[in-house]
C-alpha atoms as one frame of an Amber mdcrd trajectory, in Angstrom:
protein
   7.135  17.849   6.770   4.712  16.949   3.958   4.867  20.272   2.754   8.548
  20.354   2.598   8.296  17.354   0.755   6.235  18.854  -2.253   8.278  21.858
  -2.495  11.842  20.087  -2.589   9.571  17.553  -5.286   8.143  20.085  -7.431
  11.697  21.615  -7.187  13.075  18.435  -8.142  10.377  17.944 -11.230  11.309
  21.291 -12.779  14.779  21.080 -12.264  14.953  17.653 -14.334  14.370  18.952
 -17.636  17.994  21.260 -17.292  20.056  19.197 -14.839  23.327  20.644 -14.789
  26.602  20.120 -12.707  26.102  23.521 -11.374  22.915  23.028 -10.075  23.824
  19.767  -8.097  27.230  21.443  -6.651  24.947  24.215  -5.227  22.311  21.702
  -3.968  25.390  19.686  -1.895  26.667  22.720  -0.759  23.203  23.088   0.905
  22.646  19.922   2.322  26.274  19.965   3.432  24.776  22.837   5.564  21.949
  21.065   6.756  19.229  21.602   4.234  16.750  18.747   4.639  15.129  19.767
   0.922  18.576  20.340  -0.495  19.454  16.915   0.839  15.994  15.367  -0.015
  16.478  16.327  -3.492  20.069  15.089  -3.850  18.626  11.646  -2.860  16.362
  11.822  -6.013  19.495  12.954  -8.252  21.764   9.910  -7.367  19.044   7.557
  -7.365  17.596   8.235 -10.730  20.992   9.437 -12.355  19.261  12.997 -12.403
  22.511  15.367 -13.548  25.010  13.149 -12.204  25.783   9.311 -12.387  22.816
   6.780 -10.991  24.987   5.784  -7.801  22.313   4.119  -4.679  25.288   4.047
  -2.248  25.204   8.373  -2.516  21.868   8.678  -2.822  21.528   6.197   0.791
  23.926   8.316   2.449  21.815  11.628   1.757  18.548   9.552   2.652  20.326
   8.771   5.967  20.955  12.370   6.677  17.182  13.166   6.002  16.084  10.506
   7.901  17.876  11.676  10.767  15.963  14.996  10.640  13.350  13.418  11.224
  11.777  13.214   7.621   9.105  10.484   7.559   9.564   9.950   3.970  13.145
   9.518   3.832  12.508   7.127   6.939  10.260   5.060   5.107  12.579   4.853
   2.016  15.511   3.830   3.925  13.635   1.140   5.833  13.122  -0.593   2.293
  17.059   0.520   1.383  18.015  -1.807   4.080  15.463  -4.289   3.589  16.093
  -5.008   0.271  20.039  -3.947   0.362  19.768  -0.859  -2.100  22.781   1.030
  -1.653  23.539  -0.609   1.669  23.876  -3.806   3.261  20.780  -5.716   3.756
  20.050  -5.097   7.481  16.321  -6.403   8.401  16.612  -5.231  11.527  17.871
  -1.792  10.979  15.158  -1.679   8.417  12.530  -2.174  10.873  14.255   0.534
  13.289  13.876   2.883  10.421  10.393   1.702   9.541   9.062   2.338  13.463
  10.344   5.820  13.184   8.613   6.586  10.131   5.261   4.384  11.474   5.397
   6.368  14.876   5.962   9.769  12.748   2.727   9.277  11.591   3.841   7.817
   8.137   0.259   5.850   6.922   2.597   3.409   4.808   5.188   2.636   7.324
   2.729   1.675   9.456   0.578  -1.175   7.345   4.374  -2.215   7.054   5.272
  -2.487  10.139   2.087  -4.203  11.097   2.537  -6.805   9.033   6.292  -7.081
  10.399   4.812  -8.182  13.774   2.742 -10.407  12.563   5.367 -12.381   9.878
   8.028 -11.858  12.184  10.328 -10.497  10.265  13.028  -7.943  11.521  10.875
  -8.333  15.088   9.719 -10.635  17.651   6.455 -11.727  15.941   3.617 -10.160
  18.335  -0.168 -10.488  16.533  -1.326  -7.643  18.812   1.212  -5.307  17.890
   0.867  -5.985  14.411  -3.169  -5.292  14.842  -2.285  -2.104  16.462  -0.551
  -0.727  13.720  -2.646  -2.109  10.850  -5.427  -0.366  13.110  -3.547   2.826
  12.760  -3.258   2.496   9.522  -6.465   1.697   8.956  -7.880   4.716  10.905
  -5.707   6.944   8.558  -7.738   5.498   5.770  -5.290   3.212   3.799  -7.200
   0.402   1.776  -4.971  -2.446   2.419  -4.801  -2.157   5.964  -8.623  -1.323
   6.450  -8.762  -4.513   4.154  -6.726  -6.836   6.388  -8.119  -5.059   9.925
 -11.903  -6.382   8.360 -10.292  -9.607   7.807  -8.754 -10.231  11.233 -12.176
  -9.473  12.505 -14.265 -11.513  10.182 -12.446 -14.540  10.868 -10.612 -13.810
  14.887  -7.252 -13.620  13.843  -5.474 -12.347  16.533  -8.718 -10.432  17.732
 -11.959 -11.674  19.121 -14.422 -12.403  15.913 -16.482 -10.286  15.337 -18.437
 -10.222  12.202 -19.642  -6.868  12.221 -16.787  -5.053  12.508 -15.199  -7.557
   9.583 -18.085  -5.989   7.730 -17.612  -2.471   8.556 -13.931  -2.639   8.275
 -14.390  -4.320   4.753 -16.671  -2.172   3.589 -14.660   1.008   4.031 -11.676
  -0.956   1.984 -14.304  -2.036  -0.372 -15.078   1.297  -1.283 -11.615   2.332
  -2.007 -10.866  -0.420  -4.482  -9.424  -2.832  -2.360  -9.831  -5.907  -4.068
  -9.399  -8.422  -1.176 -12.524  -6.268   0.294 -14.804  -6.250  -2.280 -14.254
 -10.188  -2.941 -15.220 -10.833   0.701 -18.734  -8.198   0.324 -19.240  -9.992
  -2.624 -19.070 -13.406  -0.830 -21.506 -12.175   1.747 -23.963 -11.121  -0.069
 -24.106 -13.490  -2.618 -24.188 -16.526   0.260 -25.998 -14.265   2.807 -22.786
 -14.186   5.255 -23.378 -12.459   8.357 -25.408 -10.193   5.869 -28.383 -10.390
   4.386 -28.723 -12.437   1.210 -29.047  -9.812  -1.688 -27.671 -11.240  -4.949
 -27.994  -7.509  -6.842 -25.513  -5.892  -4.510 -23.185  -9.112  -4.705 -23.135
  -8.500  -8.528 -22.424  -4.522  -8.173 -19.287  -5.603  -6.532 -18.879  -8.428
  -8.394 -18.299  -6.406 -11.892 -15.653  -3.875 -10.101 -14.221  -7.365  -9.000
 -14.161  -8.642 -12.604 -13.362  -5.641 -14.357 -10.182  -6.049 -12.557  -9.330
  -9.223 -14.382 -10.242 -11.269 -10.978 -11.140 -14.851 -12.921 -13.428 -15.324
  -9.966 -15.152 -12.301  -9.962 -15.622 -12.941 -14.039 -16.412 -16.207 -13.415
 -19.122 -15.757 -11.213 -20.743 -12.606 -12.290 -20.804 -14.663 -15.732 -22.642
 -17.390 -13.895 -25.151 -14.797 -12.454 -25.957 -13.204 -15.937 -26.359 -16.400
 -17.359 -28.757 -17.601 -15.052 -30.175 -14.448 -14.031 -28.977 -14.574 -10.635
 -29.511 -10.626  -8.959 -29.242  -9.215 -12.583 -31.754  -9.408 -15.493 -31.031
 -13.005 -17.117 -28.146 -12.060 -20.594 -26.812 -15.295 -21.526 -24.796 -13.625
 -24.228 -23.447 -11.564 -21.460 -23.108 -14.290 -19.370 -20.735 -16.307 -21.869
 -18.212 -13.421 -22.186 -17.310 -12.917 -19.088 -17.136 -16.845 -18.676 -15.238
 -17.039 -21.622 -12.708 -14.488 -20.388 -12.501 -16.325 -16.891 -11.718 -19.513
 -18.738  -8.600 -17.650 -21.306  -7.292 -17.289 -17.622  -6.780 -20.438 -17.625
């Protein structure tokens, strides 16, 4: 599936620079026939007004037809059609059938989504341990935000028994992919010795990817520790700019 994916988008890609009426005739005549690339393509034309009008309602009906071939990606993007009402009617529910499909075909996206359905509630009958199972899922196939959220639900027993550790080791593996939410909580435990051992130097390595991201916390903090000299070599000149630009964030 993925790999018919990149074709029909590569396709797609060249193709935009010399759209032409003839080209997206021949491209209906093939999904007409049951071409899930000619069809996947034909969603990106009507939704991006790619050689023919923008028009969401055509480019939803072609998703629908790709998404009933089973395409995970056309499953995902028709769960947020209906979600949001692009093209169609806003249907939560039918946005969560589509969502499942996608989550259960394996679709790492779909099913961080559809986690977090079970546990809001929304389109579903709000079940915490469902909604674990597919953030774990998620989380397994190595998306940040979920492995973020799993490391949360352990570090403070939501939903799951605590356990510290794996909050840690869950965390960390976010952490290390840029997940903000992740490094904010590594940074907390080292810097306050949190079910970790106290080590202010590793607190401020994550601290300046934290501020470099604009976090005012992460700036203000890291300026406090360069100020002071707290797990970095003492800079009070460093110290004031990055407590300065904590403070123009008001």
């Amino acid at each position: 599936m993925l790999t018919r994916f990149l074709n029909a988008l590569g396709s797609f890609c060249y193709k935009l620079f010399f759209p032409s009426t003839e080209w997206v005739d021949r491209l209906r005549r093939s999904a007409e026939k049951g071409s899930l690339e000619a069809q996947w393509e034909l969603v990106l034309c009507y939704f991006h007004g790619q050689g023919v009008p923008e028009d969401k309602e055509e480019a939803a009906k072609w998703m629908l037809k790709a998404a009933e071939q089973g395409f995970t990606e056309a499953q995902w993007q028709l769960s947020g059609c209906y979600y949001y009402g692009i093209g169609v009617l806003q249907d939560k529910a039918t946005a969560v059938k589509w969502l499942r499909k996608a989550a259960e075909g394996g679709h790492v996206d779909a099913q961080f989504r559809l986690g977090n359905c079970y546990f809001t509630g929304i389109g579903v009958s709000k079940s915490k341990a469902r909604g674990i199972k597919w953030c774990r899922k998620a989380a397994e196939q190595e998306h940040a935000e979920a492995q973020g959220q799993l490391g949360e639900f352990y570090f403070y027993g939501l939903g799951v028994p605590q356990d510290r550790a794996k909050g840690i080791k869950w965390s960390r593996k976010a952490a290390r992919q840029g997940c903000e939410v992740a490094q904010v909580r590594l940074a907390e435990c080292y810097y306050f010795g949190i079910s970790l051992s106290q080590d202010r130097a590793k607190a401020v390595r994550w601290l300046r990817k934290i501020a470099a991201r604009g976090s005012d916390w992460g700036q203000c903090l890291l300026g406090a520790c360069y100020y002071f000299g707290t797990g970095v070599d003492k800079d009070e000149a460093v110290g004031l700019q990055w407590l300065h630009k904590a403070k123009a964030q008001g």
